[in-house]
TORDRENFI-929044 format. One record per residue (C-alpha): residue number from 1; residue in three letters; x, y, z. Coordinates in pm, 1 decimal, always signed. Each point is the difference from the previous one (the first is absolute). Layout:
% residues N
[NUM, "ALA", [X, Y, Z]];
...
***
This chain:
% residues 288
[1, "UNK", [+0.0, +0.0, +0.0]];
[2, "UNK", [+167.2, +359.0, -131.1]];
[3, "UNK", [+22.2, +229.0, +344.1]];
[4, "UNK", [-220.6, +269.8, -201.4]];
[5, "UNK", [-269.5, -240.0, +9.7]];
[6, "UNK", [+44.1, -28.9, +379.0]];
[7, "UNK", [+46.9, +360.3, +30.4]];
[8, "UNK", [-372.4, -10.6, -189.6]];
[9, "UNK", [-120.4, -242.3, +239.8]];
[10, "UNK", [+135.2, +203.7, +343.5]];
[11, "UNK", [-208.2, +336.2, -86.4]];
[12, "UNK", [-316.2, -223.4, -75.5]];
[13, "UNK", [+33.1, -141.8, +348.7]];
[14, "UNK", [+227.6, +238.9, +214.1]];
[15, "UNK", [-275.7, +89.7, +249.2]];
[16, "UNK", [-109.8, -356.3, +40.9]];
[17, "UNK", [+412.6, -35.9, +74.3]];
[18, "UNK", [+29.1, +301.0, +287.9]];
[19, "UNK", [-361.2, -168.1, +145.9]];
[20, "UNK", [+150.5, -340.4, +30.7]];
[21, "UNK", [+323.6, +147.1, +160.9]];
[22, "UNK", [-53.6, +265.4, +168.6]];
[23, "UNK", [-206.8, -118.9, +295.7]];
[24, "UNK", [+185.7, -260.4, +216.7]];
[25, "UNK", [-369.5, -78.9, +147.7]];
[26, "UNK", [-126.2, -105.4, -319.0]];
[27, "UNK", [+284.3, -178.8, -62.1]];
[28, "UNK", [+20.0, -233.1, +324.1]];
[29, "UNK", [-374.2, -19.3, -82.2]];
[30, "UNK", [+96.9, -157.6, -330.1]];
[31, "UNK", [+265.5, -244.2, +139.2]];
[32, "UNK", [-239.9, -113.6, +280.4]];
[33, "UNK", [-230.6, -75.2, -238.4]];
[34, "UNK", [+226.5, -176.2, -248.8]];
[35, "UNK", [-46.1, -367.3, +223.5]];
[36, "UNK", [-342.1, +17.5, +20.3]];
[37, "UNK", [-321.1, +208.1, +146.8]];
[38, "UNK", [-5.9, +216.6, +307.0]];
[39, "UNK", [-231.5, +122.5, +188.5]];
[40, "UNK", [+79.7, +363.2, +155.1]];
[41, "UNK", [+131.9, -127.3, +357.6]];
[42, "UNK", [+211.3, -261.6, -204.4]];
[43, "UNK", [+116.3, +348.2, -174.4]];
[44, "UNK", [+87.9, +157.2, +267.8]];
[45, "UNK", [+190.8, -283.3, +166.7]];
[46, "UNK", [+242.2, -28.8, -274.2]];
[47, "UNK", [+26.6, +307.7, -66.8]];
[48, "UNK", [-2.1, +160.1, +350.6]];
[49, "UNK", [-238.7, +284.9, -202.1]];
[50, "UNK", [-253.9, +153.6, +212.8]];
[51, "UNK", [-358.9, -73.3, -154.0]];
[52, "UNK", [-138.6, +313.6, -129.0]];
[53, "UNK", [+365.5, +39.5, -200.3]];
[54, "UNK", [-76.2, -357.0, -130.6]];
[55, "UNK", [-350.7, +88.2, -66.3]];
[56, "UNK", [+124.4, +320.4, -207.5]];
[57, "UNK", [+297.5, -202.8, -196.5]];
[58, "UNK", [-250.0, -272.0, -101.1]];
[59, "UNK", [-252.5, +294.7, -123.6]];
[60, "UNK", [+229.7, +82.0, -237.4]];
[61, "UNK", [+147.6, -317.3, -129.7]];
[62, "UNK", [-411.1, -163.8, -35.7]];
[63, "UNK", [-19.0, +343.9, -273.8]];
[64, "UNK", [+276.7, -98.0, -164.5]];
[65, "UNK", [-155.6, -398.1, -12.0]];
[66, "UNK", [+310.5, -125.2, +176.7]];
[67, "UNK", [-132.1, -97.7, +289.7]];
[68, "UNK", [-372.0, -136.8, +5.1]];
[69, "UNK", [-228.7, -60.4, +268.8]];
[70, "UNK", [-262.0, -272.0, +142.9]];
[71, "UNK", [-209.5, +81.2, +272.2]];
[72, "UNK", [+306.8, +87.8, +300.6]];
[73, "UNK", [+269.0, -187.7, -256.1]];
[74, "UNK", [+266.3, +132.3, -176.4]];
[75, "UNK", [+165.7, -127.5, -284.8]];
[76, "UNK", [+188.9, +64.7, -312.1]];
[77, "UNK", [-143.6, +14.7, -342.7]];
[78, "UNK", [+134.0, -150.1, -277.3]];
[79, "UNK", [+190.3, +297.7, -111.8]];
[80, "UNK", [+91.3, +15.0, +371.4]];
[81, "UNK", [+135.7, -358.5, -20.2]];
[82, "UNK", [+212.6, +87.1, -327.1]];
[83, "UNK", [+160.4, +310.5, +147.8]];
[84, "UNK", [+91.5, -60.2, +363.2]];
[85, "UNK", [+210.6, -237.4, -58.3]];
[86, "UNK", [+230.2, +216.3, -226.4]];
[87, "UNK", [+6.6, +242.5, +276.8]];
[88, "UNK", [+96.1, -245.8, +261.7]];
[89, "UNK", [+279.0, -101.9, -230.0]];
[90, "UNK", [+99.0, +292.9, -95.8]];
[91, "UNK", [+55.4, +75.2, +383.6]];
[92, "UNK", [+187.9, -307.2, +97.9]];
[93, "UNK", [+234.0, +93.7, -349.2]];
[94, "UNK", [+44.1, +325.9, +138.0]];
[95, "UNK", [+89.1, -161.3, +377.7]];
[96, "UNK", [+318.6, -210.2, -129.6]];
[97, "UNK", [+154.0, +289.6, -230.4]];
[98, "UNK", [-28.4, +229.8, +276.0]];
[99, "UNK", [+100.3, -201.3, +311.3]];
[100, "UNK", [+321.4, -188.3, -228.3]];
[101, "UNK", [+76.8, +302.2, -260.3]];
[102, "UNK", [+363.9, -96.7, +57.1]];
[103, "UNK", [-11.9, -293.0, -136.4]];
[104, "UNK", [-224.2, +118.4, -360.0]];
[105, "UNK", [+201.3, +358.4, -46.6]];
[106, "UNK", [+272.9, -14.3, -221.7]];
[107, "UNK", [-20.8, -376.7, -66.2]];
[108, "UNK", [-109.6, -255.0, -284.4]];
[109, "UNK", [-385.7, -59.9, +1.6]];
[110, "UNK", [+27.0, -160.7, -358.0]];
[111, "UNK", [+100.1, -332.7, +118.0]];
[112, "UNK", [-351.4, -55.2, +161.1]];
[113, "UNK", [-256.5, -27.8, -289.1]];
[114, "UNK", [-271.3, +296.9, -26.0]];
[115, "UNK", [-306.4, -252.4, +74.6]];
[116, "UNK", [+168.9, -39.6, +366.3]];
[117, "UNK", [+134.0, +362.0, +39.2]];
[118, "UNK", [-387.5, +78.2, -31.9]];
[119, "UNK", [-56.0, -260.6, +305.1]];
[120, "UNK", [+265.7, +162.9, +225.9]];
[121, "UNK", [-255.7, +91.0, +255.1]];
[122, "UNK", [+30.6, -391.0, +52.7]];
[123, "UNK", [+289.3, +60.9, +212.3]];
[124, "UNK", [-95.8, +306.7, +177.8]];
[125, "UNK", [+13.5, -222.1, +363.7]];
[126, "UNK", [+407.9, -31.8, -35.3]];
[127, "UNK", [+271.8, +140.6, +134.1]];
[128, "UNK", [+323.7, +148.0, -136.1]];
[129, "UNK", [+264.3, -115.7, +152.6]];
[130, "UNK", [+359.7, +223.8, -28.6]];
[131, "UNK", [+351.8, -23.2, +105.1]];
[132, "UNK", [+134.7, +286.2, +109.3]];
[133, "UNK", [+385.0, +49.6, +126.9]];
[134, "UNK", [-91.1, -94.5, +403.5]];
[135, "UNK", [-100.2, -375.0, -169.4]];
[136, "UNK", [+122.0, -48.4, -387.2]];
[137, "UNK", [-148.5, -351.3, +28.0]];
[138, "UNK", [-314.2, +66.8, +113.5]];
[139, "UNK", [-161.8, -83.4, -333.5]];
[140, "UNK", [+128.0, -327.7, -52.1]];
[141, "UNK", [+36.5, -129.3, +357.6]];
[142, "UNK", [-395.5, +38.8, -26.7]];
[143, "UNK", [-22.6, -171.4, -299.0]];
[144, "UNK", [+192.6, -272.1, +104.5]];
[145, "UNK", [-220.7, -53.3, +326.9]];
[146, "UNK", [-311.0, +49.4, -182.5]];
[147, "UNK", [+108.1, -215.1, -274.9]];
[148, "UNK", [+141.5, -301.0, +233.9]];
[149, "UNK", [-366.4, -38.0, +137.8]];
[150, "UNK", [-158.0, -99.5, -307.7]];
[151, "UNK", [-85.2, -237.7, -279.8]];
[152, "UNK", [-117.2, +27.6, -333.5]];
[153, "UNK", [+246.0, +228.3, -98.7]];
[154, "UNK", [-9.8, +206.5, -336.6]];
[155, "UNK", [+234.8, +265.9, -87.3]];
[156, "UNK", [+164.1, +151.0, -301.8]];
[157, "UNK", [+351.5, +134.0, +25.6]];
[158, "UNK", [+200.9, +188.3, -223.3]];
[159, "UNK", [+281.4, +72.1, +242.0]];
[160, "UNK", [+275.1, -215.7, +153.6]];
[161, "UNK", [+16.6, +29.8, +392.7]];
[162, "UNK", [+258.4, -320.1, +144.4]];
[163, "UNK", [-221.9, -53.1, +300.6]];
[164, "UNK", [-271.5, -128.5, -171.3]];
[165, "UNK", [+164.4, -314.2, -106.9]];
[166, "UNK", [+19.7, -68.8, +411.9]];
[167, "UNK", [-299.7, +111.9, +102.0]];
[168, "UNK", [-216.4, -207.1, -291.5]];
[169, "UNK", [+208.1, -335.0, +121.8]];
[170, "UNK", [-117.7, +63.4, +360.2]];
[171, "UNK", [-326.2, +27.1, -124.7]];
[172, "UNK", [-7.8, -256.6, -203.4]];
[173, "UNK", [+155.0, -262.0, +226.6]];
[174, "UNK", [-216.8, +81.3, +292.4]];
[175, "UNK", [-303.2, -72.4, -170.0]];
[176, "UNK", [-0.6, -288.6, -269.4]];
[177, "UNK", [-368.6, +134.0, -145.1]];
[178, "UNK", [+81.7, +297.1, -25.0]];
[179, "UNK", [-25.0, +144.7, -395.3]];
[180, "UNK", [+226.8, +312.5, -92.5]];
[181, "UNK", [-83.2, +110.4, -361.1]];
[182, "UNK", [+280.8, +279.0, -123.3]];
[183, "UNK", [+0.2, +167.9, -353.0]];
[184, "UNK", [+366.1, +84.6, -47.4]];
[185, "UNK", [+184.9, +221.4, -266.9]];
[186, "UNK", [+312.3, -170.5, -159.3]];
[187, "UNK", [+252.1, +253.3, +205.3]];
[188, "UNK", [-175.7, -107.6, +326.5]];
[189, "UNK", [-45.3, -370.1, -73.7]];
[190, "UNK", [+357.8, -65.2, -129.2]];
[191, "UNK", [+151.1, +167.0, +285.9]];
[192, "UNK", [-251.5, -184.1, +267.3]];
[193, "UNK", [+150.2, -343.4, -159.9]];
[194, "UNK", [+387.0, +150.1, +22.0]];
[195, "UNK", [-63.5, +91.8, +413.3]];
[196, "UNK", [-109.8, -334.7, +75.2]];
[197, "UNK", [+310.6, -212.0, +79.1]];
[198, "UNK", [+48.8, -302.3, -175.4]];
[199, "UNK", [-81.9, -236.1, +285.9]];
[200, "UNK", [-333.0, +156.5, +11.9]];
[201, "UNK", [-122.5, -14.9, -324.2]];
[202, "UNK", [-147.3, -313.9, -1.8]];
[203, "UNK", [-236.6, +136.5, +252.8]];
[204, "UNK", [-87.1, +285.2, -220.0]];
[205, "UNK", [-88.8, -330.9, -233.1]];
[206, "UNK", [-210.1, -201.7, +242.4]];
[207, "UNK", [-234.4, +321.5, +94.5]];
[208, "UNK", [-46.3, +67.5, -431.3]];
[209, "UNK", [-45.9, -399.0, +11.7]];
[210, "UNK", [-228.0, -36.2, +265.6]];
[211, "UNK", [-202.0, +322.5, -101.3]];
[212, "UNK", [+76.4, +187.5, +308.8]];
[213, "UNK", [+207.3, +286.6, -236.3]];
[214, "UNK", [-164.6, +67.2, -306.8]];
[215, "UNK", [+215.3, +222.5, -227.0]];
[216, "UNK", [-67.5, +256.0, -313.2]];
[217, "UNK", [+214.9, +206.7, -196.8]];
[218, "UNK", [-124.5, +349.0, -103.2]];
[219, "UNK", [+162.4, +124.3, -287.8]];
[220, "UNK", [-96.7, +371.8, +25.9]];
[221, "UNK", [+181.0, +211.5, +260.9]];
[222, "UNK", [-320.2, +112.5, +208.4]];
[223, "UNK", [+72.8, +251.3, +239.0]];
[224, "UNK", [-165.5, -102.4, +295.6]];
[225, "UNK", [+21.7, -266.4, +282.3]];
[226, "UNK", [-238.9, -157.7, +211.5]];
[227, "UNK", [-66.8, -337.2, +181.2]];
[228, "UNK", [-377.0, -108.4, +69.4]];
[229, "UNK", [-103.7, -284.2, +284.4]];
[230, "UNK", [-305.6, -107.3, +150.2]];
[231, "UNK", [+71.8, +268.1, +290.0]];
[232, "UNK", [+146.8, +308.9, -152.6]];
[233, "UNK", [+117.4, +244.1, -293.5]];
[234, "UNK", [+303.8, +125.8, -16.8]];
[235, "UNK", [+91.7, +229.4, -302.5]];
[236, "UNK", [+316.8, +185.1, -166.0]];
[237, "UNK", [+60.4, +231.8, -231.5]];
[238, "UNK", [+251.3, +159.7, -195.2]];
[239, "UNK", [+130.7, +348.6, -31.2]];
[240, "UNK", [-6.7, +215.8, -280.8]];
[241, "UNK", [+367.2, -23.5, -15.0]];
[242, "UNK", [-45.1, -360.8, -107.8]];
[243, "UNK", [+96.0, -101.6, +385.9]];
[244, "UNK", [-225.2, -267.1, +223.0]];
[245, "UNK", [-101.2, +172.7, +271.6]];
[246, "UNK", [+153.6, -229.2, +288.3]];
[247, "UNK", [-130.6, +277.4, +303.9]];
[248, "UNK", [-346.2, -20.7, -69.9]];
[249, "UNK", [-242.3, -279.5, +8.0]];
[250, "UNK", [-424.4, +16.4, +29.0]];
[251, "UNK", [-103.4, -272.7, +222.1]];
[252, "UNK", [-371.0, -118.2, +38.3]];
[253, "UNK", [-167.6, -291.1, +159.5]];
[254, "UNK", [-375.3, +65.5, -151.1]];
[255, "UNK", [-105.9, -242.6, -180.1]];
[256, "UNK", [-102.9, +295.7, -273.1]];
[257, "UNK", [+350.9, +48.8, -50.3]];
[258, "UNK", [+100.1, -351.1, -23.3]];
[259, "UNK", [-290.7, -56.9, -254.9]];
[260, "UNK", [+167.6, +268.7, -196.9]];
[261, "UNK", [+349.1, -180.3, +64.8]];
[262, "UNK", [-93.2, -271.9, -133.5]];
[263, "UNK", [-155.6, +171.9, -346.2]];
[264, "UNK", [+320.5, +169.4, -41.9]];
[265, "UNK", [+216.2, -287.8, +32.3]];
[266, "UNK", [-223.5, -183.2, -265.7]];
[267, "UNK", [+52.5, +265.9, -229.8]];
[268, "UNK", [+353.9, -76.3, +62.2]];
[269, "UNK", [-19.7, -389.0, -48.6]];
[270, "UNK", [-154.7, +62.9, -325.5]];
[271, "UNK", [+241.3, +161.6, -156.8]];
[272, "UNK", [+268.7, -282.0, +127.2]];
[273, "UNK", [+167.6, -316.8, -80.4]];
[274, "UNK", [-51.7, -255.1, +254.7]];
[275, "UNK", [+357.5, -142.3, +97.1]];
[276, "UNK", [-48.8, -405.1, -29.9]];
[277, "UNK", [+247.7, -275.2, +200.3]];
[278, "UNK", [+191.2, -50.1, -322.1]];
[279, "UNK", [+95.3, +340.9, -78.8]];
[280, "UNK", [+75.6, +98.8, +325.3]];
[281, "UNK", [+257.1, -326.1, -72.1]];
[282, "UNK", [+146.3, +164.4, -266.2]];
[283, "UNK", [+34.2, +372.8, +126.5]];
[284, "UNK", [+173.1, -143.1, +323.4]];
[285, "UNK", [+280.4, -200.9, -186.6]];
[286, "UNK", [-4.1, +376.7, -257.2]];
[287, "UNK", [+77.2, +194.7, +336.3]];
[288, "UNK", [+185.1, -264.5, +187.2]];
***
């Protein structure tokens, strides 16, 4: 759609824009009303509104045929049911840029396709987690706590870090159903196979063999990072310099933000080469 047309389409509804927004009682009025009917008192519960306010805010929003009523029942049209939610998303985008602008200013968005970067209020419930000079690890100590406690691990790396290799075994090795699913670029994955020492490799065989390490090359150098469990979110990304951001890392353990964890990391597995037992054979004895 050509911006002129949305300019077009703003002046047609502009005023129907500063009614929606400009009132935060008719908004909370909205959102109460977005999971289902509510009868005034229910109102004023949620909202902590005093009636006659409530009374007012509804007024208005039953003239616009947003909100209808049935005998002492409130509810949201069909319009109503359209538009709130857009507004409630539209809030929870604007939550996570605000409360973690460190971590989208000045960095790489591009690596995150545009059908997710209009979901982003799916992480709005996480937490940005930064090093600073009092702890320089702070960042991946987390991780590595966070990530130890879990299974079902996903994650997509395009940059090397040598503790990984480590921490992976220990997780691996403590829990023989455990599944760890990594997408790797070639850089990463051919220097994860030269830090393992030769004694060890046969482990890294048994896991691929037994289906407890399932590996994927990415052949596209994505600029982001992230790891997905069935607990928690943890994502990465790089400067505009062309520079992972190692000090900064958005954490979340709603399930909203795993959900959207997950879809990203799909994305991801589409667009790579699944690693089978023989050719991890033959890239070993390459590098070896």
């Amino acid at each position: 759609m050509y911006t002129d047309d949305i300019f077009l389409f703003h002046d047609e509804v502009k005023d129907d824009l500063k009614f929606y927004g400009i009132s935060s009682v008719r908004m909370k009025i909205m959102i109460s009303l977005n999971d289902g009917p509510k009868k005034t008192k229910q109102l004023r519960k949620l909202t902590g509104i005093q009636p006659s306010t409530i009374i007012h805010g509804i007024n208005e929003l039953v003239k616009q045929k947003i909100v209808l009523k049935e005998e002492d029942t409130y509810y949201l049209s069909e319009i109503g049911r359209i538009l709130v939610p857009k507004y409630i998303d539209m809030i929870k985008s604007m939550v996570i840029l605000k409360n973690s602008q460190n971590l989208w200013l000045k960095h790489e968005i591009d690596a995150i396709p545009h059908h997710l970067l209009m979901e982003i209020g799916d992480l709005s419930n996480s937490q940005l987690i930064e090093s600073d000079n009092t702890d320089i690890f702070k960042t991946h100590g987390n991780f590595v706590n966070m990530v130890s406690q879990s299974e079902n691990i996903r994650g997509v790396s395009t940059v090397f870090h040598p503790d990984f290799v480590g921490v992976f075994r220990k997780i691996i090795d403590k829990n023989s159903e455990i599944k760890v699913e990594l997408i790797l670029t070639d850089e990463v994955l051919k220097k994860t196979i030269m830090s393992i020492h030769k004694t060890n490799l046969k482990d890294l065989i048994r896991w691929v063999s037994k289906k407890n390490l399932i590996l994927w090359r990415l052949n596209e150098d994505a600029k982001v990072g992230f790891t997905v469990t069935d607990n928690f979110l943890s994502l990465g990304l790089y400067k505009k310099n062309g520079t992972y951001d190692s000090l900064r890392d958005l954490i979340s353990e709603h399930p909203d933000a795993i959900a959207w964890g997950n879809k990203l990391f799909d994305y991801y597995q589409k667009k790579a080469d699944k690693i089978e037992l023989k050719r991890l054979d033959k890239l070993i004895s390459i590098l070896i």
